[in-house]
C-alpha positions as CSV (number, residue, x, y, z in Angstrom):
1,X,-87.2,27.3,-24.0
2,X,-88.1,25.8,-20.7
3,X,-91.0,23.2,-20.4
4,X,-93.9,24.8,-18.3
5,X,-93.7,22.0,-15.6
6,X,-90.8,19.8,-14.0
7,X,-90.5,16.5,-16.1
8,X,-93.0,13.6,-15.3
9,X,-90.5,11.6,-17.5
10,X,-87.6,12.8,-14.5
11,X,-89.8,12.2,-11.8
12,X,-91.1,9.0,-12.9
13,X,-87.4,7.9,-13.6
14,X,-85.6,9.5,-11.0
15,X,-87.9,9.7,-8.0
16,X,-90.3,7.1,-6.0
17,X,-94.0,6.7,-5.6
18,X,-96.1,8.3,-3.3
19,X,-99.7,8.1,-2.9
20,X,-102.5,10.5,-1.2
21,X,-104.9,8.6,-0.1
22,X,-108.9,9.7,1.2
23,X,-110.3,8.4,4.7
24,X,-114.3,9.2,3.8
25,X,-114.1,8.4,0.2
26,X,-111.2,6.2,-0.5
27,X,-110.1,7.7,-3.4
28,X,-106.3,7.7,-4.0
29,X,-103.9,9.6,-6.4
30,X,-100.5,7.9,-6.8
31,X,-97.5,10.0,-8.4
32,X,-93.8,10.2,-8.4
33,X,-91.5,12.8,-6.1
34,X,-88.2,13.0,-5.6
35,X,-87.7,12.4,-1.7
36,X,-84.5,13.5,0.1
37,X,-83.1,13.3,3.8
38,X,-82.3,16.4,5.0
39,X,-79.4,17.1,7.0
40,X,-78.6,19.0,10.1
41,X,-75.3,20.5,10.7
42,X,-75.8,21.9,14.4
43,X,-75.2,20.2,17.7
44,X,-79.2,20.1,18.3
45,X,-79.6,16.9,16.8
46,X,-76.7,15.4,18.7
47,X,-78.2,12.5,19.6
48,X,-78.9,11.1,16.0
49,X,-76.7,9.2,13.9
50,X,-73.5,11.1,12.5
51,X,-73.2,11.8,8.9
52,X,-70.6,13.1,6.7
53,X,-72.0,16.2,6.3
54,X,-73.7,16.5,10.0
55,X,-76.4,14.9,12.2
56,X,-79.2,13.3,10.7
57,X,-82.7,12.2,12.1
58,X,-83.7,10.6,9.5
59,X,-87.2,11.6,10.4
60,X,-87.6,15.2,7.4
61,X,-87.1,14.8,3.8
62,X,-87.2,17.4,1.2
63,X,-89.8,16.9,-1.5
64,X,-90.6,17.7,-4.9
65,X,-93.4,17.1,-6.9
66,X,-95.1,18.2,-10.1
67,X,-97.4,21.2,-9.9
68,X,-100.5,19.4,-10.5
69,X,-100.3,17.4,-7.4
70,X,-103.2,18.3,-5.0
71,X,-100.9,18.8,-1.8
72,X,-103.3,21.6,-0.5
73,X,-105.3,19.0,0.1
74,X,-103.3,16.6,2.8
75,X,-104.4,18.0,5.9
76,X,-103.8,14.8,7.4
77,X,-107.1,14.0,9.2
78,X,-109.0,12.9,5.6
79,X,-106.8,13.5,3.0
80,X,-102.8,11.7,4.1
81,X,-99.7,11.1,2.1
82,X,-97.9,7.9,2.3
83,X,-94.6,6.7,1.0
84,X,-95.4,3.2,1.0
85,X,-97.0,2.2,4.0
86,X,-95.0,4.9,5.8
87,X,-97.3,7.9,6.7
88,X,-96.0,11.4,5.9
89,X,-96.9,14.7,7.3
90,X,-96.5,17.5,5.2
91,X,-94.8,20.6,7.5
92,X,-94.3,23.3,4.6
93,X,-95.2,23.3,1.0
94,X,-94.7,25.9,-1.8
95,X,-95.4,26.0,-5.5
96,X,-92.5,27.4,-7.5
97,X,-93.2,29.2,-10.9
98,X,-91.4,29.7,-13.8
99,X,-93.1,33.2,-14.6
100,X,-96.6,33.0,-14.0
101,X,-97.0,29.3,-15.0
102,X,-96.7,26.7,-11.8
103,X,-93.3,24.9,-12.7
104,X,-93.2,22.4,-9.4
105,X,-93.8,22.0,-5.5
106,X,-91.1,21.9,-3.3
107,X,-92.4,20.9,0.6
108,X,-90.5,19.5,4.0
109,X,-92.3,16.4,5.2
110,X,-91.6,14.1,8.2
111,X,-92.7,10.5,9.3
112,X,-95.8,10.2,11.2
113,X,-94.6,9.2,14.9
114,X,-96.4,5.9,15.9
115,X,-96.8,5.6,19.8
């Protein structure tokens, strides 16, 4: 029988530590996600770095997270996601369910672009 959420034990093991962190209050919640690259394979990204398996920017990562993670919160203004002291910005997030129970989020983010 499957487990009604993805493992904290997996994440926690597996995956690194993120935090969301409040401007006006300064409340933070800290978890654990798995964080990927993701990869282009088209000639748009041509001027990146080369990969085995196409271009990568290094710059989007794939992310998954437990279901009881607040992400509808982050709308980066009060409420932002860091990885470290890197800033993320979340570009699409969706909540995956294992029949009508919420099983995990699954969401694209990419680094903050300093100027």
């Amino acid at each position: 029988m499957a487990d009604k959420t993805i493992s904290p034990a997996l994440l926690k093991r597996s995956g690194v530590s993120l935090r969301i962190y409040c401007d006006v209050t300064g409340e933070e919640k800290i978890f654990d996600a798995f964080l990927q690259p993701l990869r282009y394979k088209n000639k748009l990204y041509i001027n990146h770095r080369p990969t085995e398996l196409g271009f990568d920017t290094f710059q989007k990562f794939l992310m998954i997270t437990s279901p009881d993670i607040p992400l509808e919160k982050v709308d980066d203004f009060i409420y932002k996601l860091y990885f470290g002291k890197i800033r993320l910005k979340i570009d699409h997030y969706e909540k995956i369910y294992h029949g009508n129970e919420p099983f995990y989020y699954w969401s694209v983010v990419s680094k903050e672009v300093t100027a």
